[in-house]
C-alpha positions as CSV (number, residue, x, y, z in Angstrom):
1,X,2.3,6.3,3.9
2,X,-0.7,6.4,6.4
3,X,-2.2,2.5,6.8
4,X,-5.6,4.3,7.4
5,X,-5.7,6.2,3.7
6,X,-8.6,5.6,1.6
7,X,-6.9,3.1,-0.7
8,X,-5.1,0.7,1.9
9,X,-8.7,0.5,3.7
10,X,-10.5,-0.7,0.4
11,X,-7.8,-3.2,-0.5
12,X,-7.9,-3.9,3.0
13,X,-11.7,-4.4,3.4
14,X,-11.3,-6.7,0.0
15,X,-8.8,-8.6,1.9
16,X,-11.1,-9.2,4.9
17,X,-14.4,-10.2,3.0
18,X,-13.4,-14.0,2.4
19,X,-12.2,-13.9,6.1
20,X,-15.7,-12.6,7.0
21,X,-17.7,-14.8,5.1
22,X,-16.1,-17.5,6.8
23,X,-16.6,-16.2,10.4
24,X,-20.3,-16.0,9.3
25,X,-20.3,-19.8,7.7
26,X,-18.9,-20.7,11.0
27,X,-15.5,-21.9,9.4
28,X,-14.0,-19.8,12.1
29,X,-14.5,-18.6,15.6
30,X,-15.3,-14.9,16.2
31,X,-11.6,-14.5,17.9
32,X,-10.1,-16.2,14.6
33,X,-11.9,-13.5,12.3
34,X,-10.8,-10.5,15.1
35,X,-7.0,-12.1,15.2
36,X,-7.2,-12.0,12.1
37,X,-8.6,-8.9,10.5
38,X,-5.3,-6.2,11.6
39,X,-3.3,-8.8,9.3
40,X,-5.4,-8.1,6.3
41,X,-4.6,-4.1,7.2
42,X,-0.9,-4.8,7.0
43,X,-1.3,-7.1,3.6
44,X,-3.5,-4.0,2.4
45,X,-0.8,-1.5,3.1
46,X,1.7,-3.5,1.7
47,X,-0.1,-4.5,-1.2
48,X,-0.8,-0.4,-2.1
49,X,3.0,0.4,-1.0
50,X,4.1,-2.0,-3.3
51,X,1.6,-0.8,-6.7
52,X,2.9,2.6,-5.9
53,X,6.0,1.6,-5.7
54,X,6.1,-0.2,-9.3
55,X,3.5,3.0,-10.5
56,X,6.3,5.6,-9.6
57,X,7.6,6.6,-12.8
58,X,12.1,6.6,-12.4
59,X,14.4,9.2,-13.3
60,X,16.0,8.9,-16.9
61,X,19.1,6.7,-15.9
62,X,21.9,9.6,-17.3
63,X,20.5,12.8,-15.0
64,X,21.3,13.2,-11.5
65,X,21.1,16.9,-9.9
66,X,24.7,17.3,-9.7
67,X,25.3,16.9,-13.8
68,X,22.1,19.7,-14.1
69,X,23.8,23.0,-15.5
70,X,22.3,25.9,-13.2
71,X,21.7,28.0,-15.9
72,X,24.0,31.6,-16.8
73,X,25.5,33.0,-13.7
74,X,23.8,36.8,-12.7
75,X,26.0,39.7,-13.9
């Protein structure tokens, strides 16, 4: 999975917005917020890797490919 897909950058940019607001309160210096800011992309990755993880529906637990019966064998 891409980090720059449309869903990692908004939970991403959700991620960064208390870390902007306190650059701009002056909580933190500018090279804080900059250091900073490619952690919140990694935290937004793993945040959507992990919701599509739990979102990925599983196979039923007594199927597996090999058990399938490949149908009637061609004359």
């Amino acid at each position: 999975m891409s980090p720059l897909r449309w869903d990692v950058l908004a939970v991403s940019f959700l991620l960064t917005l208390p870390l902007l607001a306190l650059g701009l309160r002056g909580d933190l210096s500018t090279h804080d917020v900059v250091t900073r800011v490619p952690w919140c992309l990694a935290a937004g990755w793993g945040v959507v890797a992990l919701l599509r993880w739990a979102g990925t529906p599983r196979p039923p637990a007594g199927s597996s490919l090999a058990d399938e019966d490949p149908g009637p064998a061609a004359p």
